[in-house]
C-alpha positions as CSV (number, residue, x, y, z in Angstrom):
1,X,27.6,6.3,-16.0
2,X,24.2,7.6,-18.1
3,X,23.9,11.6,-17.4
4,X,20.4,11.5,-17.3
5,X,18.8,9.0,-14.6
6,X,15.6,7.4,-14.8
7,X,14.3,7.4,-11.3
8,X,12.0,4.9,-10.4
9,X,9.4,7.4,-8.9
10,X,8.8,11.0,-9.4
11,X,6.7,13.5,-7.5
12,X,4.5,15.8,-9.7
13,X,2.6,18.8,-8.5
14,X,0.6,20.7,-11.2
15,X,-0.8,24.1,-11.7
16,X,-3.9,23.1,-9.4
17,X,-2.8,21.6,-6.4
18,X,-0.8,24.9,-6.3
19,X,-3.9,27.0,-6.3
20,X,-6.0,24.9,-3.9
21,X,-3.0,25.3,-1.7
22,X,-3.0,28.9,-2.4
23,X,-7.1,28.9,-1.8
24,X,-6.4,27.6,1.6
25,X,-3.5,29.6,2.6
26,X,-5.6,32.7,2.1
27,X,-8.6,31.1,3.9
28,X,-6.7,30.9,7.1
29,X,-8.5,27.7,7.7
30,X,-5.3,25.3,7.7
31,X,-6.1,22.3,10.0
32,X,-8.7,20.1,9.3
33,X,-11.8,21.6,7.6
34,X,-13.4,21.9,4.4
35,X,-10.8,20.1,2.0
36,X,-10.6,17.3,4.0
37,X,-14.6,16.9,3.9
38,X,-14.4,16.8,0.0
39,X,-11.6,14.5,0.1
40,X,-13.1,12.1,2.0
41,X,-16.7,12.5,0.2
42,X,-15.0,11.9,-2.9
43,X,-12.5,9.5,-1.9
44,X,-15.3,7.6,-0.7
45,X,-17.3,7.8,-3.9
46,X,-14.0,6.5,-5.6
47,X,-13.7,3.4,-3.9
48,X,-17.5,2.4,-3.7
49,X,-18.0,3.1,0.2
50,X,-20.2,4.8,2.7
51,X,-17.3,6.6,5.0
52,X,-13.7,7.6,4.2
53,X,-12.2,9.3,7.1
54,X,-9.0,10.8,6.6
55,X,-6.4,10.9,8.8
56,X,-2.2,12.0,9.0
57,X,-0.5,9.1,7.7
58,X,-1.2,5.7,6.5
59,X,0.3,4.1,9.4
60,X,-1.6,5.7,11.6
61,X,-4.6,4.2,9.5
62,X,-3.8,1.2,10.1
63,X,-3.8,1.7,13.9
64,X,-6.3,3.8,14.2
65,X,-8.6,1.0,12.6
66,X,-7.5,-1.5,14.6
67,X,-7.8,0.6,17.8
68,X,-11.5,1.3,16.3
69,X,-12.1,-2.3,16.2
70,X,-10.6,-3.0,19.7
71,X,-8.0,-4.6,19.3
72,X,-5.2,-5.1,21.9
73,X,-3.5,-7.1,24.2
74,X,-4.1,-10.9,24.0
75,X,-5.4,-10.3,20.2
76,X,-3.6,-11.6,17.2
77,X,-3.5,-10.5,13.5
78,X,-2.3,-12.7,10.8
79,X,-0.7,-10.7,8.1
80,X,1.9,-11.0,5.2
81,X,5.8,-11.3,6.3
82,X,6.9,-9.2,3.0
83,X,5.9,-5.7,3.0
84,X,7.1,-2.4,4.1
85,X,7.8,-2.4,8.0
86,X,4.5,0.3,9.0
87,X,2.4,-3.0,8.5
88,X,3.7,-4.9,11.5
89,X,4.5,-1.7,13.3
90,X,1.2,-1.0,13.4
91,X,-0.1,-4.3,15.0
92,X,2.5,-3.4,17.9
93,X,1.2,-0.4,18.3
94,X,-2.0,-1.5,19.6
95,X,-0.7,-4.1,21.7
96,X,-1.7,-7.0,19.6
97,X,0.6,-9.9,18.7
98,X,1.9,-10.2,15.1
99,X,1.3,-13.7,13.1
100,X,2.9,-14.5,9.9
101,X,1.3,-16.2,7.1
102,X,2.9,-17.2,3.6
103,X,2.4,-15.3,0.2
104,X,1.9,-16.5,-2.7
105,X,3.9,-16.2,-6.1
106,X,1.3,-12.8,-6.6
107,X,3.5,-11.1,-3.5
108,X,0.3,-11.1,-1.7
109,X,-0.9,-12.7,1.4
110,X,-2.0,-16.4,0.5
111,X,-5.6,-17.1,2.5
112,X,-4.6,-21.1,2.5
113,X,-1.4,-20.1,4.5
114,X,-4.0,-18.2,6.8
115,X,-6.0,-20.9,7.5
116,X,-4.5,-23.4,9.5
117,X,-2.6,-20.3,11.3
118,X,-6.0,-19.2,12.6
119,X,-6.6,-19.9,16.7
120,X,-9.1,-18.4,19.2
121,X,-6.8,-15.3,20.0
122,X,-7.2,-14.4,16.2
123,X,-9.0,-11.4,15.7
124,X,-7.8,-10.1,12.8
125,X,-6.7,-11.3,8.7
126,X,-4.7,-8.4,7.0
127,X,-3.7,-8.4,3.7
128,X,-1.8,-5.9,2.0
129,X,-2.7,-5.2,-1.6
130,X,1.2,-5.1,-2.4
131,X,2.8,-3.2,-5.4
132,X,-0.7,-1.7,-6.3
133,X,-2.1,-5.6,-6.7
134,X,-5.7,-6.5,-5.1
135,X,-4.9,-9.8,-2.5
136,X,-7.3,-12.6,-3.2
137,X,-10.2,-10.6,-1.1
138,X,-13.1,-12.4,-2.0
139,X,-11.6,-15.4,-0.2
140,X,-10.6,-13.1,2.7
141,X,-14.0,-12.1,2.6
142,X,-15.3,-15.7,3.1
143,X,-12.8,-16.8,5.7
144,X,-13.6,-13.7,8.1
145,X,-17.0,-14.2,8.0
146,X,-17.0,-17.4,7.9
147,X,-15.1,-16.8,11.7
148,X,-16.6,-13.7,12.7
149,X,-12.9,-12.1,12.0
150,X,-12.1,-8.4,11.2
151,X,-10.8,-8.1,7.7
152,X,-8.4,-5.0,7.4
153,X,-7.1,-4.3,3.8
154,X,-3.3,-2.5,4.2
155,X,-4.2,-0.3,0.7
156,X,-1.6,2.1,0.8
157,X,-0.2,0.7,-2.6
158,X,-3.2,0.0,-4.3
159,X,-5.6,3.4,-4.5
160,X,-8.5,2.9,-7.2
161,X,-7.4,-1.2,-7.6
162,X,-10.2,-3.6,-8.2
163,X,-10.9,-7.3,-8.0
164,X,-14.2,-8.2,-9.8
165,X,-15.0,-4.8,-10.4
166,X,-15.1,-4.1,-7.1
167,X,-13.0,-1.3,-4.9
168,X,-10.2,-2.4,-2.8
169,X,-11.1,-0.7,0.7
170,X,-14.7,-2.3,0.1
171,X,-14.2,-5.6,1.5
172,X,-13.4,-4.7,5.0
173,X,-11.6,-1.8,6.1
174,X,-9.7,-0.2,4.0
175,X,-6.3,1.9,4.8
176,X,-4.3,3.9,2.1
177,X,-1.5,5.9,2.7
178,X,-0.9,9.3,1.0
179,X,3.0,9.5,1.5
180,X,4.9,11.3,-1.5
181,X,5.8,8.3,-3.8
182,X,1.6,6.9,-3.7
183,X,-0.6,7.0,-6.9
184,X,-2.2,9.5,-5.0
185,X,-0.1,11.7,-2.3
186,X,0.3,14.9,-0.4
187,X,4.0,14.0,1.3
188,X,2.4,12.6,4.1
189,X,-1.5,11.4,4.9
190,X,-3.6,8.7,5.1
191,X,-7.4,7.5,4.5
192,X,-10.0,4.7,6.3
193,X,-12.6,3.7,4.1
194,X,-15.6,1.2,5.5
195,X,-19.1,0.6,5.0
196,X,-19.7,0.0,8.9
197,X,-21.1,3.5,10.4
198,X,-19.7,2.2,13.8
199,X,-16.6,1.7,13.5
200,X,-16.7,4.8,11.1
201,X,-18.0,6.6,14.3
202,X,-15.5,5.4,16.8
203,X,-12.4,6.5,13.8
204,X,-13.7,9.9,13.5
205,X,-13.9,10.6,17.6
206,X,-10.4,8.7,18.3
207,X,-9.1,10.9,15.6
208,X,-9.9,14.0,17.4
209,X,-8.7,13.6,20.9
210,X,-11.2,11.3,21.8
211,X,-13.9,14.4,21.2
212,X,-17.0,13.9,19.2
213,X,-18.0,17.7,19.9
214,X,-15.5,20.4,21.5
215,X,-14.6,19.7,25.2
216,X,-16.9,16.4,24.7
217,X,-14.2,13.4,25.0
218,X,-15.8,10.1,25.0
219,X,-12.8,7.9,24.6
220,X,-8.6,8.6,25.6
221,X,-7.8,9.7,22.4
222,X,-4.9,10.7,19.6
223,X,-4.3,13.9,17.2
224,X,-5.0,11.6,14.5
225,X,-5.9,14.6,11.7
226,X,-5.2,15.6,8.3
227,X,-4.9,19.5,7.5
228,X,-6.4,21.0,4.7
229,X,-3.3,21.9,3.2
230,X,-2.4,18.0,2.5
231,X,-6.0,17.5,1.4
232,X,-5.5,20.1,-0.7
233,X,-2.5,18.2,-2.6
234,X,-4.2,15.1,-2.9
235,X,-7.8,16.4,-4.0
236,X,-6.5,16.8,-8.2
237,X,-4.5,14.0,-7.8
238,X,-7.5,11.9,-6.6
239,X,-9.6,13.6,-9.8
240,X,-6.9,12.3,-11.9
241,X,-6.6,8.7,-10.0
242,X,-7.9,6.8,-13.3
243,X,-5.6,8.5,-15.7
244,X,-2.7,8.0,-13.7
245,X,-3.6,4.0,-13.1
246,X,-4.2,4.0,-16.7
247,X,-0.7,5.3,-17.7
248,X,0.5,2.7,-14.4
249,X,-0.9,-0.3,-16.7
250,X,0.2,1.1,-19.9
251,X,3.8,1.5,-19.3
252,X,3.5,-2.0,-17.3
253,X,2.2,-3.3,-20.4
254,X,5.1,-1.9,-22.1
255,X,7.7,-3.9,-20.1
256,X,5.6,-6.9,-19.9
257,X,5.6,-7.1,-23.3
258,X,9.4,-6.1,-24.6
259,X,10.6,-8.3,-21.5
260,X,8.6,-11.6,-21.6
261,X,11.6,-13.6,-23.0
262,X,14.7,-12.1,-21.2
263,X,16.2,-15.1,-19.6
264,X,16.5,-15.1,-16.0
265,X,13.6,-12.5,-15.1
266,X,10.3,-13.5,-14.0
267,X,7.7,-11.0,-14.8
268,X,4.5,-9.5,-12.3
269,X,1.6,-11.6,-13.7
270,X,-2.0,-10.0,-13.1
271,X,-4.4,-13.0,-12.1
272,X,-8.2,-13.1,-13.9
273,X,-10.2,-10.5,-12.1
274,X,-7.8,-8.6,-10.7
275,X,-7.3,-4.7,-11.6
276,X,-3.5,-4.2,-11.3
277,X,-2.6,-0.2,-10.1
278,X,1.1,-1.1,-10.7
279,X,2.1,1.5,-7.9
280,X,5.5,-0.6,-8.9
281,X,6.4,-2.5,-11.3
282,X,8.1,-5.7,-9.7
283,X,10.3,-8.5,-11.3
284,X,12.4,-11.2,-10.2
285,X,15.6,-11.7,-10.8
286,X,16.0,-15.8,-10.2
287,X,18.3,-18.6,-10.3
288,X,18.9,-18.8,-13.9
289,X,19.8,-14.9,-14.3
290,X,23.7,-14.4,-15.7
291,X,24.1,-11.7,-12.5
292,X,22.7,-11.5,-9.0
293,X,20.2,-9.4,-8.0
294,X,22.6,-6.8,-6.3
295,X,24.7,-6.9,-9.5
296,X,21.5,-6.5,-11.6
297,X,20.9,-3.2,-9.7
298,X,23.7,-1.8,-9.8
299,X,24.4,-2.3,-13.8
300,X,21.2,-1.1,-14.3
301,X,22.2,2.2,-12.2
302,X,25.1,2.6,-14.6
303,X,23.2,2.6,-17.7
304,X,20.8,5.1,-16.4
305,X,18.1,3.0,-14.8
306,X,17.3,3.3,-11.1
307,X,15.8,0.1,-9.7
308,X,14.3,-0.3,-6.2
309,X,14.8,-3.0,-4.0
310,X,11.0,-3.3,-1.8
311,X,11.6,-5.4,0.2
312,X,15.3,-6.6,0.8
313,X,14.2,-8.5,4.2
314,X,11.1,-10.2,5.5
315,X,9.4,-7.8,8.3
316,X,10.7,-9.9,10.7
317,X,14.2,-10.6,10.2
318,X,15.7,-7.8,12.0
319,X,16.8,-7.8,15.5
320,X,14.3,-5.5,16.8
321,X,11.4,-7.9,15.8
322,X,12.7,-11.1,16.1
323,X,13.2,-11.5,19.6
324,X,10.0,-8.7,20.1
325,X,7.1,-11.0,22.3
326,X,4.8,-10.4,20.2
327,X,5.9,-11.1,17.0
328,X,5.7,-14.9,16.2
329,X,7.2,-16.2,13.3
330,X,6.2,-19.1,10.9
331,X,7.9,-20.6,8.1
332,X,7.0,-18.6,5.3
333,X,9.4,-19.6,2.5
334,X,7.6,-18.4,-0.7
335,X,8.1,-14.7,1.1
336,X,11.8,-15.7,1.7
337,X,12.6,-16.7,-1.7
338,X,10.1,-13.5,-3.3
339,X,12.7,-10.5,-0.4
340,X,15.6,-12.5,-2.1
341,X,14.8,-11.8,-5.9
342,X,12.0,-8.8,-5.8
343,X,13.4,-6.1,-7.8
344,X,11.4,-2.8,-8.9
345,X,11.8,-1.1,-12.1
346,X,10.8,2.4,-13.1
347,X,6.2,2.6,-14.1
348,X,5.0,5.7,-13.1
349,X,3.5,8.2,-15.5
350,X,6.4,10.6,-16.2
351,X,7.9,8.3,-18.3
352,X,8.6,8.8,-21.7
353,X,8.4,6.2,-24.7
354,X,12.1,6.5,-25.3
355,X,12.2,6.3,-20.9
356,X,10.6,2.7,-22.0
357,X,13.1,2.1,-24.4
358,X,16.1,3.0,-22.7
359,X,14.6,0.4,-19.7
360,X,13.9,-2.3,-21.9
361,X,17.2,-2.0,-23.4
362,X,19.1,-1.8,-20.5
363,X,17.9,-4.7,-18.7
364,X,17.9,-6.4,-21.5
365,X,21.5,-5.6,-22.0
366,X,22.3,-7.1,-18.7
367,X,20.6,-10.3,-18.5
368,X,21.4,-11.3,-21.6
């Protein structure tokens, strides 16, 4: 066993998210105020939209969004079988029934698998921009208009990712989660970006009780709110969003390029247009590799190198969803094959050139 681990995610606070933390701790003002406003001002600016409203987690974004658009019982939303479990937890949430469509060999929600899933309960397509990757939006974009459908981006992988130049979080709705391993974090938070005041209205007031002025409740409600000690956190992070991407694609680059001819592992490939935010770095480990993906892991662990397994089972293969009535469940066997093989490998910016080395070598070292 190597002494010294490379983990494959690290949680860096610097010297000024320690004094904006400080700054708010003396203000006294500690819930939701000031910090939060220039978050979501600039968060907004950032991703090329007229509201960003923040909000505690990014799960809860993803409900609260769909409660803003009214979904609920007897409404459907087509999404992505592979991805982490908040996704379709979400859609339950609100009452809605879960759909599954395939994905394609980019992880990410494949819009001709959508299609022919789509029915006059569907109110909803919702892609997840998975591993910090943009889904094939404009075609999104064209099939929910095209149906007068919602179009929710899951974003909580993909802060400051772009397809065609333009933001993720642009298309539709946008929700990005702020939890401690993100590109951009604060332990635990969340963020709705949208260019649609209404719905930007409806966010802000379900956020808050159901109040748009104190005592004023319009709607039943939730205490949906981010405090200005976690906006505090994520406010330098968010003025460093483009270096850290950058050093994201350069240590991607890095594997990509040291890795392209180990037998047996298939490498993430970026398609044209696409701005890749590598919030992980994702191989697969197929068929033709000399060990199995569990064995791959764990060899790699002994030389040092911890690998991450997102995600080991589609969303709905455990016993809690797949009898649930509202989860129904297509053949989706690109996402079956891609939970089988999907294996992460250390990309975030704390690592060092001879970090990269040691990776290189020690996958190398086992598939070969």
């Amino acid at each position: 066993m190597t002494a010294t681990q490379i983990p494959i995610s690290v949680v860096a606070i610097g010297d000024e998210e320690e004094q904006l933390v400080l700054e708010v701790l003396r203000s006294g003002r500690l819930a939701q105020g000031p910090k939060v406003e220039e978050l979501e001002r600039r968060f907004a600016a950032a991703h090329d939209v007229e509201h960003a409203i923040a909000v505690n987690n990014g799960t809860t974004a993803l409900v609260a969004t769909l409660q803003g658009l009214g979904i609920g019982p007897g409404d459907e939303v087509i999404t992505t079988p592979f991805s982490f479990v908040a996704t379709l937890n979400a859609i339950l949430e609100t009452g809605a029934t879960a759909r599954f469509a395939d994905i394609g060999d980019d992880f990410c929600l494949d819009p001709a698998a959508v299609e022919p899933l789509l029915g006059d309960r569907t109110r909803v397509v919702m892609p997840v921009h998975l591993y910090g990757l943009p889904a094939d939006l404009p075609r999104f974009d064209q099939l929910t208009r095209d149906r007068g459908l919602a179009l929710v981006e899951d974003s909580a992988q993909a802060h400051g990712a772009r397809i065609d130049g333009r933001s993720v979080g642009s298309f539709g709705a946008g929700c990005f989660s702020f939890y401690a391993t993100k590109n951009v974090m604060c332990g635990e938070g969340g963020m709705i970006t949208t260019n649609d005041a209404a719905l930007a209205d409806r966010i802000r007031v379900l956020r808050n009780q159901g109040m748009r002025a104190q005592y004023e409740y319009e709607v039943p409600g939730h205490n949906y709110r981010l405090t200005d000690l976690q906006a505090a956190i994520a406010l330098p992070q968010l003025g460093r969003l483009a270096q850290i991407n950058e050093a994201r694609r350069s240590n991607a680059a890095y594997l990509s390029e040291h890795l392209r001819d180990v037998p047996g592992l298939r490498l993430p490939e970026v398609p044209a247009g696409r701005e890749h935010v590598f919030h992980q770095y994702t191989v697969r480990v197929t068929a033709e590799a000399s060990v199995d993906r569990a064995g791959f892991v764990a060899a790699l662990g002994e030389r040092g190198v911890r690998a991450g397994i997102y995600y080991p089972r589609l969303m709905h293969d455990y016993d809690c969803y797949r009898e649930h009535p509202r989860v129904v469940v297509d053949e989706t066997p690109v996402a079956l094959q891609a939970a089988a093989e999907a294996v992460s490998l250390p990309v975030h910016p704390q690592l060092s050139g001879a970090d990269l080395e040691r990776i290189v070598a020690a996958v190398t070292e086992v598939l070969r």
